[in-house]
C-alpha positions in Angstrom: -3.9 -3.1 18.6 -3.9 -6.7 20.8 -5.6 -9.6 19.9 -7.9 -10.5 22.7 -9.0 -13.7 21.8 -8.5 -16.8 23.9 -11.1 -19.1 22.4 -9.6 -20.8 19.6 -13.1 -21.9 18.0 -12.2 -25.2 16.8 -10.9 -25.8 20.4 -12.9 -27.8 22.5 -12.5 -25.4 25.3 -13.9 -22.8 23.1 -17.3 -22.3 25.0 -15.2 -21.6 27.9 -13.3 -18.8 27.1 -15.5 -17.4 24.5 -16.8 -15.9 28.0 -13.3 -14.2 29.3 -12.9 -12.8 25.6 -14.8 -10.3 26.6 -13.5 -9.1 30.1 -9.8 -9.7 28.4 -10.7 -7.2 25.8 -12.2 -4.8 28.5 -9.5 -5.2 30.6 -6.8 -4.5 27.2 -8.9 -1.4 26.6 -7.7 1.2 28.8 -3.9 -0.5 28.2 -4.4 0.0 24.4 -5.6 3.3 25.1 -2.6 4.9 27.3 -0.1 3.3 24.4 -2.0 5.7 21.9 -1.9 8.5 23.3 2.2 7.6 23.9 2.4 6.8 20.9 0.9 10.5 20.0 3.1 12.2 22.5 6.6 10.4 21.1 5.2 11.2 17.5 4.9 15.0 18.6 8.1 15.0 20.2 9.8 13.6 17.3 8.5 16.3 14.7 9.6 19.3 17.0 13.2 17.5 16.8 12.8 17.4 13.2 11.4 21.4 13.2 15.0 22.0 15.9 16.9 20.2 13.8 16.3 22.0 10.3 16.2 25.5 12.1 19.9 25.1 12.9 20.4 23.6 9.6 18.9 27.1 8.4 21.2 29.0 11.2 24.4 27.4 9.7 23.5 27.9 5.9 22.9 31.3 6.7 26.3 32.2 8.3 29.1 34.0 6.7 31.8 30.9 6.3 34.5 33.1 8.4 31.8 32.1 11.4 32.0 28.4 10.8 35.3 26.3 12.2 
């Protein structure tokens, strides 16, 4: 999901923070992690609007029209 790079590997600091890539991405990990399974959750909720939202749709089609004003 992130890019975790700091060492650019034309940079001349490159050897430098080719060391912290790793601890960056470690540290990102659990991060990217909790934002998936969000993600997940919002993506869940949104279907069982979609499921609410055509079950009234079904409701209201299947109404005698003297019951809808």
């Amino acid at each position: 999901m992130f890019a975790t790079r700091l060492a650019e590997e034309q940079s001349a600091n490159a050897d430098t923070l080719r060391r912290y890539d790793k601890l960056l991405a470690a540290s990102i990990a659990p991060v990217e992690k909790h934002l998936s399974a969000i993600d997940t959750r919002i993506r869940e909720a949104q279907s069982t609007l979609v499921q609410a939202r055509q079950g009234v749709a079904e409701i209201h089609t299947s109404m005698p029209a003297s019951w809808q004003s």
